[in-house]
PAGU-273965 format. One record per residue (C-alpha): residue in one letter; residue number from 1; x, y, z. Coordinates in steps of 0.5 Angstrom, whole numbers, always signed. Example, Ala and Ser with C-alpha at 12.3 -4.5 7.8 and 13.67 -1.06 7.14 Angstrom:
BEGIN
a:1:+25:-9:+16;
s:2:+27:-2:+14;
***
This chain:
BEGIN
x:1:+0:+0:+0;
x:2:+3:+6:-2;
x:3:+4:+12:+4;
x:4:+5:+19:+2;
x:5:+7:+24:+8;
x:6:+4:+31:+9;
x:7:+7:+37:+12;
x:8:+4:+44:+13;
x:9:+7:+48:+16;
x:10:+2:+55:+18;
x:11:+2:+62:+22;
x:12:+1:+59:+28;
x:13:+2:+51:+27;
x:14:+5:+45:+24;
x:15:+0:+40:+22;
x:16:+3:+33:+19;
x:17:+0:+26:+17;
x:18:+0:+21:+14;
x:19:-5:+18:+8;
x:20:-4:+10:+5;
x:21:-11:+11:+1;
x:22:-12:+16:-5;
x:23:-17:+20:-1;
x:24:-17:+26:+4;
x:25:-16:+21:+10;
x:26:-10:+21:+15;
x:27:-8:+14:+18;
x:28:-4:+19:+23;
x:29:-3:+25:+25;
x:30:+2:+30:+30;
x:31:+1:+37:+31;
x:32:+6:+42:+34;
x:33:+6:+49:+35;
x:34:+10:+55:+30;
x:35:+16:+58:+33;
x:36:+24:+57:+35;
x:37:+27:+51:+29;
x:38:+20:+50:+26;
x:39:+23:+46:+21;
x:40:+27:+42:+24;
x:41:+22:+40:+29;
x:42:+18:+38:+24;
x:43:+22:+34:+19;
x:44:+24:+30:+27;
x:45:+16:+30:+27;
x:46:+15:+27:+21;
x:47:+21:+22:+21;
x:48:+18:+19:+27;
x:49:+11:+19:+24;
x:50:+13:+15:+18;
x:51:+20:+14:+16;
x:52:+19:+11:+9;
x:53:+15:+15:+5;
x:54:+13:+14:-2;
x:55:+13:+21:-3;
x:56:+12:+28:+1;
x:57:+9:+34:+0;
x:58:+10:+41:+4;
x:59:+5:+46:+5;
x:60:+8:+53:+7;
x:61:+5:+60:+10;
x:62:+9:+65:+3;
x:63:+11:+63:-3;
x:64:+18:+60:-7;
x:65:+21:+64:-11;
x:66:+29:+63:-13;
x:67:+29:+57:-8;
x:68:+28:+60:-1;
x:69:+22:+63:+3;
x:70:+19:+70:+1;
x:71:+12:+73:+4;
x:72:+12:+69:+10;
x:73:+15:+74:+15;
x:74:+9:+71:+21;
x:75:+14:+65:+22;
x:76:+21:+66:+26;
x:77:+27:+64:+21;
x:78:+22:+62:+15;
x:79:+24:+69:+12;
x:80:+29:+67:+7;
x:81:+29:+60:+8;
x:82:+32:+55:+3;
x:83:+26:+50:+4;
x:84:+26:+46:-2;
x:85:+34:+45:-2;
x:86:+32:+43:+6;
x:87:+27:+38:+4;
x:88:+33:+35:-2;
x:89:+38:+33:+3;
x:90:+33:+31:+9;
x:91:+29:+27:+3;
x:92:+35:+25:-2;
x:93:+31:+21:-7;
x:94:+24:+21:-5;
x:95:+20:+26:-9;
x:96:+18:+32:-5;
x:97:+12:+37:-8;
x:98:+12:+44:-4;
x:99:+7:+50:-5;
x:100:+4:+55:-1;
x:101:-2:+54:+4;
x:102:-8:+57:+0;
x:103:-5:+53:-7;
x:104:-5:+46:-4;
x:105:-11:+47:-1;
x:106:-14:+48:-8;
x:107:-10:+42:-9;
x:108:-15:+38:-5;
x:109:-20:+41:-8;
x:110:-18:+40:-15;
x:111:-17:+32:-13;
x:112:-23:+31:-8;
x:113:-27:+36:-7;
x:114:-31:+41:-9;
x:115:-26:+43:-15;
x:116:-27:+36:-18;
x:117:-27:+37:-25;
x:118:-27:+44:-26;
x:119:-22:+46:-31;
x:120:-22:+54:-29;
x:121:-24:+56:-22;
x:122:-21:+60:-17;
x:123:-21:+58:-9;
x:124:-21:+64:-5;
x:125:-18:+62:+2;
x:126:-22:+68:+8;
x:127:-18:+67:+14;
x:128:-14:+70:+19;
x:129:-10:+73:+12;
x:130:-13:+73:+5;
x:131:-10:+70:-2;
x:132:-13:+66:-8;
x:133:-12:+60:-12;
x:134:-12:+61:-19;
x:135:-15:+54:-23;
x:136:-13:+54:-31;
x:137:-14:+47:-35;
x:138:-15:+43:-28;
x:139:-8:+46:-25;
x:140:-7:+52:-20;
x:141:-3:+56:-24;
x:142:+4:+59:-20;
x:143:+5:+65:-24;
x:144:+11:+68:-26;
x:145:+14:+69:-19;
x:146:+10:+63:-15;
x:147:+5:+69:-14;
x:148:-1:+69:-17;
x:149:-7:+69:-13;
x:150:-4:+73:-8;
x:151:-10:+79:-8;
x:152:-9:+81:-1;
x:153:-4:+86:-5;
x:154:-10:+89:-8;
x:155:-11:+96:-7;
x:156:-17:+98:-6;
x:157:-16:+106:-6;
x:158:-12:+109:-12;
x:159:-5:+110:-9;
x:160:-6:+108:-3;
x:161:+0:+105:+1;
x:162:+2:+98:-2;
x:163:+7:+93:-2;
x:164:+13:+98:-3;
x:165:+11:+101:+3;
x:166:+10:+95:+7;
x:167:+3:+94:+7;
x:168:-3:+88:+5;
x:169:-8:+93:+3;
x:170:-13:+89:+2;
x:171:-12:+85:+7;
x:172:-12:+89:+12;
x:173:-19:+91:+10;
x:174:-22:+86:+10;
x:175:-19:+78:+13;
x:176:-20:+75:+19;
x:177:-14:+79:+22;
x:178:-16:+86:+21;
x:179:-23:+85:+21;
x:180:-21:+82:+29;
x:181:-16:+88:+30;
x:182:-22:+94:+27;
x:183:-27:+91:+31;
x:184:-23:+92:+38;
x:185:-21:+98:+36;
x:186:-29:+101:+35;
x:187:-30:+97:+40;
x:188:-24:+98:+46;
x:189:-25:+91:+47;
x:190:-21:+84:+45;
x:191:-25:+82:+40;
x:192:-25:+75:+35;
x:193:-28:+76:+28;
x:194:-33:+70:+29;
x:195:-36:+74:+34;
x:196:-37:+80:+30;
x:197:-39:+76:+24;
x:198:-44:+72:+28;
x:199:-47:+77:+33;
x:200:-49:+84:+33;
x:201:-44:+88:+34;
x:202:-41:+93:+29;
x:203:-45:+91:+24;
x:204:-43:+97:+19;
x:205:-36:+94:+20;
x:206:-37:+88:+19;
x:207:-42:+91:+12;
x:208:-36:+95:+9;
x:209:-32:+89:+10;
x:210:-36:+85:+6;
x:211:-38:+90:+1;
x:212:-31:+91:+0;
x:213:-29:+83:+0;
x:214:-35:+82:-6;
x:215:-33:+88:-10;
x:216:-26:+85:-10;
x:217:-28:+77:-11;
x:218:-32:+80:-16;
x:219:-26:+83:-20;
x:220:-23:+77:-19;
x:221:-28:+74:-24;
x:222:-28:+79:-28;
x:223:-20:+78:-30;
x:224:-21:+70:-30;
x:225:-27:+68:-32;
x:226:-28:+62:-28;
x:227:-33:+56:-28;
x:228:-34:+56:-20;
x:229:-32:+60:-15;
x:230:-31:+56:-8;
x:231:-29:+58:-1;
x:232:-26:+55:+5;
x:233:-21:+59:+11;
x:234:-23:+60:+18;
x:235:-28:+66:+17;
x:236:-34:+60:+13;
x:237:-36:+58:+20;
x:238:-40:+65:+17;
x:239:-41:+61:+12;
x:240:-49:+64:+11;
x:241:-47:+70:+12;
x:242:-41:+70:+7;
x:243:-43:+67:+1;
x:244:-50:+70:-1;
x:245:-46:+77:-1;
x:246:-41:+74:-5;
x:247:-45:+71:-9;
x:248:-50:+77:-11;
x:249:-44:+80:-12;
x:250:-41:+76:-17;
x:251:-49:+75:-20;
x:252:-49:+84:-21;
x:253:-42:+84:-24;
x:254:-39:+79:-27;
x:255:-41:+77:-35;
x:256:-41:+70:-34;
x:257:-42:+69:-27;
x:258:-38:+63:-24;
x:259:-43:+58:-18;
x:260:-41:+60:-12;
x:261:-39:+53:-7;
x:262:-37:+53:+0;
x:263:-30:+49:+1;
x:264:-31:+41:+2;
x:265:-25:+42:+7;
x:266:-26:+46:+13;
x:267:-21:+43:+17;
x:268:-14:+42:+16;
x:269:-15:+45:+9;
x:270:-7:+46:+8;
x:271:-5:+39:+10;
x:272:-10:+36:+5;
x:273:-7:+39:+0;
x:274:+0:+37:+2;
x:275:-3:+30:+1;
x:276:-5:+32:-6;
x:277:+1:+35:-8;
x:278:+5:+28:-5;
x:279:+0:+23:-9;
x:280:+1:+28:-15;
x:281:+9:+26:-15;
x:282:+8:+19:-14;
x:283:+3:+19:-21;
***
């Protein structure tokens, strides 16, 4: 039976399983938390988890570009990190398959969930941060920088602050984090999204917030013409407050306008998707 590793290394978590099927189920599983030598802790992890595998697949907050880590500033010494030379000399010839989180999570969609069989989609990921996947022709589709469907540095106002000047801007506006950070700020008070999303409070907060995700995940389909738009991430335990905006949204702007699915993966999305990417190497 042919056993494929996983490793997901998130903002807060590293989640690593272990899959002898060809499905989103895990035999076995270990989760550690982020911090001081991630890598090394997971790759130990990992090794006492299963020490053969047919093959390995790593999901990663950031992206690749140039053989290290960029975008990933959340986790201590993952800036900058040579992970695809790492994971060589850890895994020697076993074949390993690295992507960023968002983009492996759509990997599990593409191959089990709610993207099966579609051609062009987009997977848009509503946590803590914010970023997309693009799908073309059955396949997320890296860019030319391993960048593509990063939206979170979307503007939103002509000229404001962007990327050159350390900035997110849109994901500042409208992601988990911020909508958490605005909501505390309004109201003096620590203060989750969940509770925003789901309860009374700020309600013109959280309406601008997803006025401003709509327009944005709207333009989005513009540019790609997708057949089906799915959502997943942290915020979607707000499904039913979430997904008619964005599905009216995308109704009022878009030519074709895309159908719009909750994500099939709630949970352990990125480890999924690791999974995924393993299986693929091993095809």
């Amino acid at each position: 039976m042919t056993r494929v590793l996983g490793i997901d290394v998130g903002g807060t978590k590293v989640a690593i399983g272990v899959s002898t099927a060809d499905g989103p189920a895990l035999s076995a599983h270990v989760r550690l938390d982020t911090g001081p030598d991630t890598l090394a802790r997971a790759l130990a992890a990992a090794r006492a988890l299963d020490g053969a595998p047919t093959a390995v697949g790593f999901s990663t907050c950031g992206v690749i570009r140039d053989g290290v880590v960029r975008l990933a500033p959340n986790v201590p010494g993952w800036e900058g990190l040579e992970l695809p030379r790492l994971l060589q000399e850890a895994y020697g010839a076993t074949p390993v398959a690295i992507d960023n989180d968002v983009n492996a999570a759509a990997a599990a969609e593409l191959r089990w969930g709610a993207l099966r069989g579609i051609s062009t989609g987009v997977y848009l990921n509503l946590g803590t941060g914010l970023a997309a996947a693009l799908v073309v022709d059955g396949r997320v589709v890296p860019g030319a920088h391993g960048a593509a469907g990063e939206i979170g540095y979307l503007q939103v106002t002509p000229g404001e602050p962007a990327f050159a000047d350390g900035r997110v801007p849109l994901e500042e506006r409208v992601s988990g984090g911020a909508l958490a950070a605005r909501g505390a700020a309004l109201l003096g008070r620590p203060v989750t999204a969940a509770e925003l999303l789901g309860g009374g409070h700020a309600r013109k907060l959280v309406d601008e917030v997803l006025r401003t995700l709509a327009m944005s995940v709207a333009n989005l389909c513009v540019v790609l013409d997708p057949e089906r738009l799915v959502v997943g991430g942290g915020m979607m335990g707000a499904a039913e407050l979430i997904l008619p905006r964005l599905t009216a949204e995308v109704g009022r702007a878009v030519p074709f306008p895309p159908e719009v699915r909750p994500a099939r993966f709630a949970d352990d999305a990125p480890l999924l998707g690791a999974l995924a990417l393993a299986r693929a190497a091993v095809a």
